[in-house]
N, C-alpha and C positions, 0 to 999 in steps of 0.2 A: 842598889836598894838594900837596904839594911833587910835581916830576916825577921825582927819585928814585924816590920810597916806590911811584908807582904804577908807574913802570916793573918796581920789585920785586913787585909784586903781579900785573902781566899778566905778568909768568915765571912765578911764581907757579901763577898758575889760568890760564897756558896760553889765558888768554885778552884781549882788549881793551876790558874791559868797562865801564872810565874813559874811553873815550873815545866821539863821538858815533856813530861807525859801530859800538864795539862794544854798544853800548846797541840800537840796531835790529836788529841781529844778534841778541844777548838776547830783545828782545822777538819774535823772528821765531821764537825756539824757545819760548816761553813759550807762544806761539799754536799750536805744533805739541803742546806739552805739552796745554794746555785742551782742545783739540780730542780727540786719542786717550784724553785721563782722560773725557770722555762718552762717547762709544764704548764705550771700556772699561766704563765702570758698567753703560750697557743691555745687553751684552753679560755682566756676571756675573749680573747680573737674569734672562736667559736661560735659563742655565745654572744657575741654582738652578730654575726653573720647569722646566724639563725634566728634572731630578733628580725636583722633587716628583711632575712627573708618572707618572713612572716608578716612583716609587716607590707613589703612590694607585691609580692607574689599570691600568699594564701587570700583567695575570694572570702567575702563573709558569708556564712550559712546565708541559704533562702529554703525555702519549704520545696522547690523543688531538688535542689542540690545541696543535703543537710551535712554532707563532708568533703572537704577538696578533694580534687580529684587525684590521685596517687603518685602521678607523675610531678607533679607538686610537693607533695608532701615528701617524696624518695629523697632527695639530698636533706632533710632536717632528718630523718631516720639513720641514716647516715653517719651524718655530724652527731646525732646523738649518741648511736654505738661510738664513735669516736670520743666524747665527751666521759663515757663511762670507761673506756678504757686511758684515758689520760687521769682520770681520777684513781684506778688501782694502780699505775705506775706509780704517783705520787706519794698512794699510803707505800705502796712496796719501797720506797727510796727511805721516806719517814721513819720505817720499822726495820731498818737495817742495822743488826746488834751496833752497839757500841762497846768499845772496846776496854774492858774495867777490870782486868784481872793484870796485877803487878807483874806474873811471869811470863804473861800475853804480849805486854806492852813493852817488855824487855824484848823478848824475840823478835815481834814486829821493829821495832826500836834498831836492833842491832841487824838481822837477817832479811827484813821482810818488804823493808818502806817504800824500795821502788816498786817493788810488783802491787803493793799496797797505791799507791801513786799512780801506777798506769790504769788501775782500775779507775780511780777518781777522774784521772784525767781524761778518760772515755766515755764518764757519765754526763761531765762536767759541757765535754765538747759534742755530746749528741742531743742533752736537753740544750745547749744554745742554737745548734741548726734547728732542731724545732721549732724553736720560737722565730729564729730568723725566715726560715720558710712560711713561718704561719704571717708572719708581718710583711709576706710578700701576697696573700691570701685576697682579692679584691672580690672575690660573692662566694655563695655558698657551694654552687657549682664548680665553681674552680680549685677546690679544697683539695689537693692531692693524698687522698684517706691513705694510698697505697703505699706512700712514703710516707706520713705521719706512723701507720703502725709499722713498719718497716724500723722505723728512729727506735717508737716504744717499745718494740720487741728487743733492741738491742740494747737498750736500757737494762731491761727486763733482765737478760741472757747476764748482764755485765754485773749486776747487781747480786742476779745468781752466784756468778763464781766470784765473786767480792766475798759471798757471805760464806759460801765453800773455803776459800782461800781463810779464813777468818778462825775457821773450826780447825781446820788441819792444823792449824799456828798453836791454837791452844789444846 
């Protein structure tokens, strides 16, 4: 490709994505994309499970019994602390610097890429068993909270020293 045509193409899309930094940069959002779309799955997975539940399980108010009884209600509590913790996973994956300083992206470039890669590659591989455990999920009851944050915690931990690993480079 001639360096006209792509010059006109990163005006274009606003982006560099013919060139070698802007292809790591690509792939650096593609890995924040993977990541948040498992998230996202066990998280609608959730929230249809807490609809059903609610919809099978929770009594409707009567004048004598004006709130379900608790032992009902405890797995949407649950699922709910679960729901609010898959959502700060996903901003914390979202807000993870991106890498835009030229002497940064030489050192990652030349020095860095696998250690930079096995990070991706462990976010990449604990939001899909997420999702795949959560699509294993048949009631709300049967949610395995203890491994879903178990996953998010490792996320979490991984995304840490991603963004550690990130500072020390530059």
């Amino acid at each position: 490709m001639s360096e006209s045509i792509a010059n006109r193409l990163r005006s274009l899309l606003a982006s560099d994505v013919y060139t070698e930094k802007g292809r790591l940069r690509s792939d650096d959002l593609l890995v924040r994309q993977r990541v948040c779309h498992g998230v996202g799955e066990a998280s609608t997975k959730l929230k249809q499970l807490i609809s059903d539940w609610r919809t099978d399980r929770v009594p409707p108010s009567t004048r004598e019994q004006p709130f379900p009884p608790a032992e009902v209600m405890e797995p949407i509590r649950r699922a709910e602390r679960l729901l609010r913790s898959l959502t700060d996973v996903s901003t914390l994956v979202n807000g993870l610097p991106v890498i835009n300083q030229d002497r940064v992206w030489n050192r990652v470039r030349h020095v860095g890429l696998d250690e930079l890669l096995q990070f991706d590659w462990t976010l990449v591989g604990e939001a899909d068993a997420l999702a795949t455990a959560a699509g294993d999920w048949a009631a709300l009851d049967e949610v395995d909270v203890t491994d879903a944050e178990a996953r998010l915690k490792r996320i979490r931990d991984v995304a840490g020293d991603r963004r550690r690993y990130l500072e020390v480079q530059a």
